[in-house]
N, C-alpha and C positions, 0 to 999 in steps of 0.2 A: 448585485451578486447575491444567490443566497446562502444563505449558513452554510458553507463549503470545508471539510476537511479532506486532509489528503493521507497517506500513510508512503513512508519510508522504513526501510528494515532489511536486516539481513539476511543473504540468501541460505538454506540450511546448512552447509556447509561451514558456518558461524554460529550455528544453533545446534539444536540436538538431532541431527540430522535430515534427514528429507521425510520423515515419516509423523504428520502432525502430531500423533498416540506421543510420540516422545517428546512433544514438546506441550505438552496438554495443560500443565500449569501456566505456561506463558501466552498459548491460548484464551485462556479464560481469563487472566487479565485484558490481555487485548481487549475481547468482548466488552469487559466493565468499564473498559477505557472509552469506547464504543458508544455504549449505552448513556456513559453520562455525559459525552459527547450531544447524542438526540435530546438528554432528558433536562440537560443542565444549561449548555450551552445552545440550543436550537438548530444545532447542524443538521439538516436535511438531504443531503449529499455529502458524497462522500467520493474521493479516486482513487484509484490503484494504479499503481503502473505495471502492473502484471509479471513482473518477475517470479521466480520461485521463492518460494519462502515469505515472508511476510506479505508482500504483494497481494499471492495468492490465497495464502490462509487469511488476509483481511476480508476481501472481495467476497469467499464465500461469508466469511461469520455476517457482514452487511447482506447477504442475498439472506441469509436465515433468519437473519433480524427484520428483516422485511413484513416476516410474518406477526411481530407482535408491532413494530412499528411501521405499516403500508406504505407512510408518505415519502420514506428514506428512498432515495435513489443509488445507484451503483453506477460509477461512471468509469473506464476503462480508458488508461491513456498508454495508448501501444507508442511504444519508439521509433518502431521501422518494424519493415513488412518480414513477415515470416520470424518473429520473435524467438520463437518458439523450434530452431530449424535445428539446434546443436540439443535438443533435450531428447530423454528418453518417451518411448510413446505414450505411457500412462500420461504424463504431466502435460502435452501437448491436448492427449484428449480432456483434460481439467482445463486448460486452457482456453481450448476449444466450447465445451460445455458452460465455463461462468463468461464467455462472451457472449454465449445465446441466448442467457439468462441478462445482462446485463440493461440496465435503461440505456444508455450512451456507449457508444466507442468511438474513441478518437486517435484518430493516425496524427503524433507527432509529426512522422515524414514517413512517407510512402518507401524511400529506398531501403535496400536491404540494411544488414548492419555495419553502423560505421563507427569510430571511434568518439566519435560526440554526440550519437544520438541517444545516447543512456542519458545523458548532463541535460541535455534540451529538452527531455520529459519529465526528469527532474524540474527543471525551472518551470517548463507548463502548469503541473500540477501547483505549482508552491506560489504561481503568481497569481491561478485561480480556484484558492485556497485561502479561506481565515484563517482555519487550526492547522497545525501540522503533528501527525501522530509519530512520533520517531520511534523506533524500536531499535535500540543500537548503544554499540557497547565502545564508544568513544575512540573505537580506532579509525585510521585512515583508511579513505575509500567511498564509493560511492553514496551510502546513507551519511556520510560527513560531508562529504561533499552538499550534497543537500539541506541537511541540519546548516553549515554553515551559509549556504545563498538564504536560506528562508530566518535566519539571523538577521543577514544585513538586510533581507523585506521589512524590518519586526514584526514577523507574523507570530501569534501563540502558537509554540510548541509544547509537546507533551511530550515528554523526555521517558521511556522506559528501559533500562538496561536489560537485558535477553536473559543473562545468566543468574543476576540479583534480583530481578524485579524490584527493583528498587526505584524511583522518580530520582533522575538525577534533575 
């Protein structure tokens, strides 16, 4: 496997809303999380699982990153088909747009959505992943959920709370 990280995190409705401008400090951490990710640790890939909010604001700052560091990959791990079917249209076309940009995409499962296929893209990512990037503020739910299977992996995680920035 090669140097593989993954990112979990919250959807903006746990964050400063849907609009990255408001969430710009937590952004730019991300990035430096990121960077020392390629610079320190030798991860060369990286996944998203495509959600709103962290997902997607990871995916693009790795497609941007691309440009100072060429050999990073962007790999996309969709849950089920038509992901994207309850969202408004700008974010579908974002959506749309960092999968055409994307090295990789992979369909968890082909079916529409179903009640376990958020948790089995979770696991995908976290079992074909060293690092794990958490962005998450220690409540219940999905990015715990997460954070806790990639616990009992022991894979390194890097814990950043959303509202502190803090490393927990």
């Amino acid at each position: 496997m090669s140097n593989t990280a993954c990112f979990t995190g919250h959807r903006p409705n746990k964050l400063n809303g849907y609009d990255p401008k408001d969430n710009s400090e937590l952004l730019f951490k991300l990035r430096d999380i990121i960077m020392d990710h390629v610079e320190n640790r030798g991860v060369n890939k990286f996944i998203s699982g495509m959600a709103l909010g962290i997902d997607m604001w990871a995916a693009r700052i790795v497609l941007k990153l691309k440009e100072k560091y060429p050999h990073i990959k962007l790999v996309c791990a969709i849950p089920c088909d038509k992901q994207y079917s309850k969202w408004f249209q700008i974010s579908v076309d974002e959506w749309h747009d960092i999968i055409a940009k994307a090295d990789e995409v992979v369909y968890v499962s082909k079916e529409t959505y179903t009640s376990w296929c958020m948790q089995k893209r979770n696991e995908y990512m976290v079992d074909n992943s060293d690092y794990i990037i958490a962005i998450w503020d220690e409540t219940k739910g999905g990015t715990g959920n997460c954070v806790k299977y990639a616990q009992g992996k022991s894979k390194h995680i890097t814990i950043l709370h959303p509202k502190t920035l803090i490393f927990t």
